[in-house]
N, C-alpha and C positions, 0 to 999 in steps of 0.2 A: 414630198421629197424635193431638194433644192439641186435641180441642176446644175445651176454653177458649183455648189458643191463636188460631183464627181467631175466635174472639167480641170477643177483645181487640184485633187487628188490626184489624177491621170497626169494633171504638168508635171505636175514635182516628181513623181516617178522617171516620167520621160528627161528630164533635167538629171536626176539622179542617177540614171541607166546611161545617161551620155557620159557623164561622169567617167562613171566605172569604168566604161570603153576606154574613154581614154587614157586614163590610169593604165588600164592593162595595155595598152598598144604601146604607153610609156616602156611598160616593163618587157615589153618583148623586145623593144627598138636596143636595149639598153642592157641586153641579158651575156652580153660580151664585153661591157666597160670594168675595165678594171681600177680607172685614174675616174671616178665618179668627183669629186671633190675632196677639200684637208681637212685632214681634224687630227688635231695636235703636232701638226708640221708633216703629218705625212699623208701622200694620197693613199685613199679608200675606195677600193670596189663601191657599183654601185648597190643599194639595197631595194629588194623587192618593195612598193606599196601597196601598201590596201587601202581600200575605201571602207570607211565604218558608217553604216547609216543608221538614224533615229526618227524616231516619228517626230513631227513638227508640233512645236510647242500649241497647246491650246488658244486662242484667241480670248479674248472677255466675252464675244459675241457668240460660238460656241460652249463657251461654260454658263454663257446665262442662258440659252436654248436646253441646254441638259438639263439645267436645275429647275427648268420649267415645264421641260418633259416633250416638249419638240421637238431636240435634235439629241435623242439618246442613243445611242451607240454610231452616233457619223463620225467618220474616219476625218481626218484632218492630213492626210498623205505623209512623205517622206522627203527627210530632206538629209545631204551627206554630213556627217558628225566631225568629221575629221579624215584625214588622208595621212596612215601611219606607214611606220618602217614595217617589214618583217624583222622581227630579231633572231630568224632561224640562220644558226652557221653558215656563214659563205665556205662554199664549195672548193678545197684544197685541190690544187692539180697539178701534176710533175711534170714540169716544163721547163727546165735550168736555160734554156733558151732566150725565153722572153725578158723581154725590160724589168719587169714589173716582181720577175722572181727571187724570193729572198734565198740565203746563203746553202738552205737545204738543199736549193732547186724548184721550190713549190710557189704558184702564183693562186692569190687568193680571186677566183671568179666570185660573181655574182650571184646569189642566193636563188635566181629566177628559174622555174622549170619550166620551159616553154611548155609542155604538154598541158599542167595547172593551169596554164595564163590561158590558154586555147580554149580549157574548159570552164574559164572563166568568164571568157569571151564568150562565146556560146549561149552560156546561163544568161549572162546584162543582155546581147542581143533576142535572146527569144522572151524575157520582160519586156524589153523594149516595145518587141512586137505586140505583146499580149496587151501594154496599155494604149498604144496606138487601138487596137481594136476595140478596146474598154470607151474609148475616147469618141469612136464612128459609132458605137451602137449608142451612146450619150447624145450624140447629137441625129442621131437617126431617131430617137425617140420624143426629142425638139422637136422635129420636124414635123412627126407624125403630128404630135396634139397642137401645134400651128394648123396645120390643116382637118381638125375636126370643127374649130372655131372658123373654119368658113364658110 
């Protein structure tokens, strides 16, 4: 088994999981912008993102360890694919008040549900924590067979 192997799977997750964090700490920060930026001469609410993640393309040095039969089924970790809109409806709300309210009285909010992003939050920080740990017992296992070779 190649150690660095799982050291490098654990970064890119941990790269990934940071990610997402802040992705989502974007979308909480942001979940009351109504003047997000223009498209088509006029301001738009902001839109919720997501993080879409994919597994990390294959190497040449991994596909020729597979087809050799030495590194068959090792993971090659995670890396983020893209950082998308949500295209679900922005949130109509009766407030003839505000700047932002068209002629009905309704201002278009933010697509964001803080409560999702929370448990969103949540999910990224306890991976986070899960390959931090993946990562101490990798290297607690280093250590170990360093010290039978003395």
């Amino acid at each position: 088994m190649m150690f660095s192997n799982s050291f490098s799977v654990s970064a890119s997750a941990l790269t990934a999981q940071r990610l997402r964090m802040d992705v989502i700490s974007s979308n909480i920060a942001n979940s009351e912008t109504t003047r997000a930026r223009i498209s088509n001469g006029e301001l738009v609410p902001y839109r919720r993102k997501v993080v879409v993640m994919e597994p990390q393309k294959n190497s040449f040095e991994s596909v020729l360890q597979s087809q050799m039969g030495a590194g068959a089924g090792i993971g090659q970790g995670v890396k983020v694919g893209a950082i998308r809109e949500d295209q679900s409806p922005l949130k109509p709300v009766y407030n003839p008040s505000h700047p932002d309210a068209n002629a009905e009285g309704y201002v278009y909010m933010p697509n964001v549900d803080i409560t999702k992003e929370m448990i969103d939050m949540i999910s990224a920080s306890r991976s986070y924590e899960a390959n931090i740990t993946a990562l101490n017992a990798s290297k607690a296992m280093v250590m170990k067979a360093l010290e039978i070779g003395k």
